[in-house]
N, C-alpha and C positions, 0 to 999 in steps of 0.2 A: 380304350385307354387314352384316346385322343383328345378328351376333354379334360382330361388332367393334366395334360402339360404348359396351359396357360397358366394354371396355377403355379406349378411349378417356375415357369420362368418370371411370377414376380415374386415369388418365395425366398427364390435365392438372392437377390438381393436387398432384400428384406433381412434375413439372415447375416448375411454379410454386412450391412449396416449397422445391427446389432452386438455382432463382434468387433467391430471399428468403435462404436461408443463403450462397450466395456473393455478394451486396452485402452482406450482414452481415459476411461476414468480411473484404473488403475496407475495409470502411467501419471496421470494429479495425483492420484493417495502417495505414491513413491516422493515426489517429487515435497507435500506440504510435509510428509514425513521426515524427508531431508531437510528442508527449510529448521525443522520443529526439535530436531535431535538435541543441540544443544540446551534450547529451554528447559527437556527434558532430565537430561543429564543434571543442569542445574536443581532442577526442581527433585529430583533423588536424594541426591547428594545432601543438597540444602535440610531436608526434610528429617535425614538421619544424623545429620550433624548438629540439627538444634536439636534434636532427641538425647543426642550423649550428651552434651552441653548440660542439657537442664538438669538428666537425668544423674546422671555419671558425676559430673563434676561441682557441678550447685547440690545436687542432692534432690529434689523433686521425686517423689513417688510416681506419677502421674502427669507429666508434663504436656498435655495435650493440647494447649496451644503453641507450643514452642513450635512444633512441626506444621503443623497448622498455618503458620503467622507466616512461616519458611517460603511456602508451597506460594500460599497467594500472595504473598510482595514480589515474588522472584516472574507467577504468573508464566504463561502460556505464549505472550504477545512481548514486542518487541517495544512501544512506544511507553518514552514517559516511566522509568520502570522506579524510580529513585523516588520520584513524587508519590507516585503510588505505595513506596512503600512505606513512606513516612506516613499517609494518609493511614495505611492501613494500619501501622502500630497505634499510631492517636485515637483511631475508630478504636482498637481493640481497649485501650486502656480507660477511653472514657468507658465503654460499654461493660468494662470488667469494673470499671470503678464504683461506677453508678450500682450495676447491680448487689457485687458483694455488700453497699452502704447498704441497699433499699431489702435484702433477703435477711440483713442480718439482726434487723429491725424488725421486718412483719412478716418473714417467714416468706414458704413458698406455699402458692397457688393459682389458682386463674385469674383472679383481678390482680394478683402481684406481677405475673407475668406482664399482663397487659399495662401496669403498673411503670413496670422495669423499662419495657421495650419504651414507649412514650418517652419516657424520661431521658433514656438514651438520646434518644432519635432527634427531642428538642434542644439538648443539651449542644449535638453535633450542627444542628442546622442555626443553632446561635451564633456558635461560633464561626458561622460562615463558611463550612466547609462541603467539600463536593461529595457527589452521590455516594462515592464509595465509600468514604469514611462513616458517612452515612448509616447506607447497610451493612456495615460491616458493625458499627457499634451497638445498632441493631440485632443481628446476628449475637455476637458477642454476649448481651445483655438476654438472650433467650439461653444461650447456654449456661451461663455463670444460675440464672435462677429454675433450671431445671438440673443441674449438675451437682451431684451431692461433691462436697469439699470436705477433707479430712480436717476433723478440730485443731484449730491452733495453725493451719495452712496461713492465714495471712494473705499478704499480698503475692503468695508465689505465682498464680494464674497472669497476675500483671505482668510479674520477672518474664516469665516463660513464654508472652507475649511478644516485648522486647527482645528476648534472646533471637527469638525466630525474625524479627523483624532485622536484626542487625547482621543475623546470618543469609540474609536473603542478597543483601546489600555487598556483604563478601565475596557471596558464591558469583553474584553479576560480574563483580571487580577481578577477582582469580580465573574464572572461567565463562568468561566474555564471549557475545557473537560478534564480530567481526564488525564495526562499526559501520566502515563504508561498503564491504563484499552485497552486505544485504539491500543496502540502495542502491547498487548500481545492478544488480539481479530484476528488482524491481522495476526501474526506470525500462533498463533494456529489453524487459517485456514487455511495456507499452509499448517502446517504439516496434518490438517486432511485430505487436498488430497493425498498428498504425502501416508500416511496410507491405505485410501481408493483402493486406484491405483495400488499399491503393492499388496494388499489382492484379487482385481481383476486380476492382473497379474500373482501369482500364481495359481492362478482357471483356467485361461486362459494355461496355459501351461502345468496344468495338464491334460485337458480336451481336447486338443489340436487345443481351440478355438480362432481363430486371431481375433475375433471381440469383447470379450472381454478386450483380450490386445489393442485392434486400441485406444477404448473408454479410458480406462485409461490413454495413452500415449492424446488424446486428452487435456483431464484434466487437466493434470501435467503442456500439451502446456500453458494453459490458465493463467497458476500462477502468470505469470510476472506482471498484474495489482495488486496482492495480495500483494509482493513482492515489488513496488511502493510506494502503499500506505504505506506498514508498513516504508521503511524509510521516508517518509512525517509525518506520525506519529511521528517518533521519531526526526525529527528535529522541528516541534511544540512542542511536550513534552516538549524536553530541551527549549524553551522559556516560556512554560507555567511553567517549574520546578523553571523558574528563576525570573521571574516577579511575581507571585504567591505566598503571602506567606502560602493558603491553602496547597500547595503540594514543599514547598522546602524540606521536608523528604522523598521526590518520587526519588531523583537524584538518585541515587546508585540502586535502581533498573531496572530504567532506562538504566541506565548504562548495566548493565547485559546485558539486551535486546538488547540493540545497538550490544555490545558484539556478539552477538548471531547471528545478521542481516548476518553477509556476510556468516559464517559456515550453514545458514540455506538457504543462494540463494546458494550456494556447493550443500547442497543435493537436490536441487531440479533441477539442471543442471545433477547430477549425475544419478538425476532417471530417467529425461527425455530419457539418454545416454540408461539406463539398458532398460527402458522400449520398445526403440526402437530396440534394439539388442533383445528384446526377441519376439518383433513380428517378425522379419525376423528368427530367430529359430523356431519359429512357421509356418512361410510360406516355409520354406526349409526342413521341417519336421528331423530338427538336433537332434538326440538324446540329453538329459536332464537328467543328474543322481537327479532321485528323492530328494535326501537328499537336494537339491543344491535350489531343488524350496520348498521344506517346510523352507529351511530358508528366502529366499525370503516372502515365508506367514510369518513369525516368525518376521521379519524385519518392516514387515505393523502393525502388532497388538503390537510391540516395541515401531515404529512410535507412534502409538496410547496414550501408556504410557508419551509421551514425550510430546503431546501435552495437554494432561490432566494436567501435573506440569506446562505446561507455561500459560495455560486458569484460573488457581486456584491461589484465592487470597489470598493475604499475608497471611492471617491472616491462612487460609487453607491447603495453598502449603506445601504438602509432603516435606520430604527429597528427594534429588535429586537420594538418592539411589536406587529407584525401577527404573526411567527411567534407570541408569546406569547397574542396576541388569539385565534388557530384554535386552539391548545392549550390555553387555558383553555377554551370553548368545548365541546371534549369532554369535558376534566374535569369541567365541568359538569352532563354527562350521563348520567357513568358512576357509576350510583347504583344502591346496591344491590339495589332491587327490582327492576332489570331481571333477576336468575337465579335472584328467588325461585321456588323449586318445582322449579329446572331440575336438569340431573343433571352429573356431578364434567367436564364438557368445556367444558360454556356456564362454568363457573365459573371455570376454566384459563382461559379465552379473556378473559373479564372481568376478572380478577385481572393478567391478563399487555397487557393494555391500559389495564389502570391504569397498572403501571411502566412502560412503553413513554413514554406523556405525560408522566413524572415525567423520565426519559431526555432526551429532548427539550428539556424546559424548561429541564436541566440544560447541554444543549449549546447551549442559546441566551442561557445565564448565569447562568443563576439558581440559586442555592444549592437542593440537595437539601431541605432541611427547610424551604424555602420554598414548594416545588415540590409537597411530600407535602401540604402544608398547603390548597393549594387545591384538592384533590379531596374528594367528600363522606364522612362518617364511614361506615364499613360497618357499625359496633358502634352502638346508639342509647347516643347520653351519657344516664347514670343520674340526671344531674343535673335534664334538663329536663323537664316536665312535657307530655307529646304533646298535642295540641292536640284537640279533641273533633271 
């Protein structure tokens, strides 16, 4: 029996690693679920309301682009939702247009289709418009000339086009997602990798463990979808800030946040920078003056600070003085003799922990040239006379 228990003791966490990644991935389905309810909601709702509209009330037999037209201008995704949806009305009307001219004319068949679609698709790309109106009039134009129409229908496939399109636009306006909630959820998940990663990076180089730092340098890689989203975020915001008279008091925070977007993809380029110079200080076993990586730890649990005021709501959120209080704090530390004598990685990693605080201070408000000013001179000023 005794040659089975080596198995067993890499089995079991083997096992246990396995259940660790599927509550992890459960605990993201729960989570994009949440993020996605309201789209949801909208895209139902929307869907059945241009149904009775077209149906019910215009009279339509058949209205199956109404709901149609609903679903995708309303969409899944947060950015951009108003442009889209005008795109996708004008896609549907050319592509409905075109078709019903061209089917009603030479009938339907396979060089008509391929007829139809072309026509479409040139007619869209004349007019200088983007992909989706694009395929959508595309789409559009395969339906109308494979879709029998009841004699004497007319333009109602257009109507019923529009209807969806305009109910789409409603449903965003009456039953809105939260303009700023969703960018500051965003933002705040960067920063809590960004936080995370750092806090592993200094463990990692104290311990003079590279597979700690590999993993957080992983991480930081991954942000760029995070990073994505939050501008898609904030260009829906600003349409839901504006169509919405629930949240036209959100603009100015908003605002902030947008504010914040480009100093906070800074520090997360910045750290990707540190974090990669400190694994190869870690594989080239470079010496590391101690003080240089507890600011690095000091930096992550700052991080932290910073992303707690952006995740807290109005009514909640701190003065921004405590993020700026831990971020002065390591400015204050990050002073050039900690890499005197050290070699071009500890220098990376200090120089790229400089801008990172500067990053930060920026997405907590504060003007860049305010931001640069309270960290220590690298250069000694010529002016002053060194003290004996």
């Amino acid at each position: 029996m005794s040659e089975h228990k080596p198995f067993v003791a890499v089995a079991t966490p083997v096992v246990a690693a396995a259940k660790d990644t599927t509550v992890g991935r459960y605990r993201s389905s729960i989570v994009r679920l949440r993020l996605s309810a309201i789209p949801i909601i909208q895209c139902a709702l929307g869907a059945a309301l241009a149904w009775f509209i077209a149906h019910n009330l215009v009279g339509h037999i058949e209205p199956f682009f109404a709901p149609t037209a609903a679903v995708v201008s309303i969409g899944i995704s947060f950015g951009a939702r108003v442009r889209r949806s005008v795109e996708l009305v004008v896609g549907v009307a050319v592509g409905i247009g075109i078709g019903d001219l061209f089917i009603a004319q030479v009938g339907t068949g396979v060089w008509q289709v391929a007829l139809v679609v072309g026509g479409a698709m040139s007619v869209s790309v004349f007019l200088g418009s983007g992909a989706l109106m694009t395929m959508q009039a595309a789409g559009s134009a395969v339906l109308v000339s494979t879709l029998n129409q009841a004699p004497g229908a007319g333009p109602n496939r257009m109507i019923d086009a529009l209807i969806g399109g305009l109910v789409g636009v409603v449903m965003v306006a009456l039953i809105p997602l939260h303009p700023v909630r969703r960018a500051r959820e965003h933002a705040a998940g960067v920063l809590s990798v960004m936080s995370k990663s750092m806090i592993a990076c200094a463990e990692g180089l104290l311990e003079q463990n590279s597979t700690k730092v590999a993993d957080s340098l992983s991480a930081v890689r991954g942000t760029q979808p995070q990073i994505d989203a939050l501008r898609d975020a904030l260009a829906g915001g600003r349409e839901i800030s504006r169509i919405s008279p629930l949240y036209w008091n959100s603009r100015k925070r908003l605002e902030r946040i947008h504010n914040a977007a480009d100093p906070l993809d800074n520090g997360i380029r910045n750290t990707r920078v540190l974090l990669r110079r400190s694994l190869t200080l870690v594989r080239d076993d470079e010496v590391l003056d101690p003080r240089l990586i507890d600011l690095v730890d000091q930096l992550g649990h700052a991080t932290d600070v910073v992303r707690k005021m952006m995740l807290a709501d109005p009514g909640e959120q701190p003065d921004q003085a405590e993020a700026l209080t831990a971020l002065r704090s390591v400015a204050k530390g990050a002073r050039p003799e900690l890499v005197v004598g050290a070699g071009l990685s500890a220098h990376v990693v200090f120089a790229q922990l400089r801008s990172i605080v500067v990053d930060l201070m920026v997405v907590c408000g504060m003007q860049r040239i305010s931001a640069i000013a309270l960290l220590p001179p690298t250069v000694p000023n010529p002016y002053v006379t060194p003290e004996e």
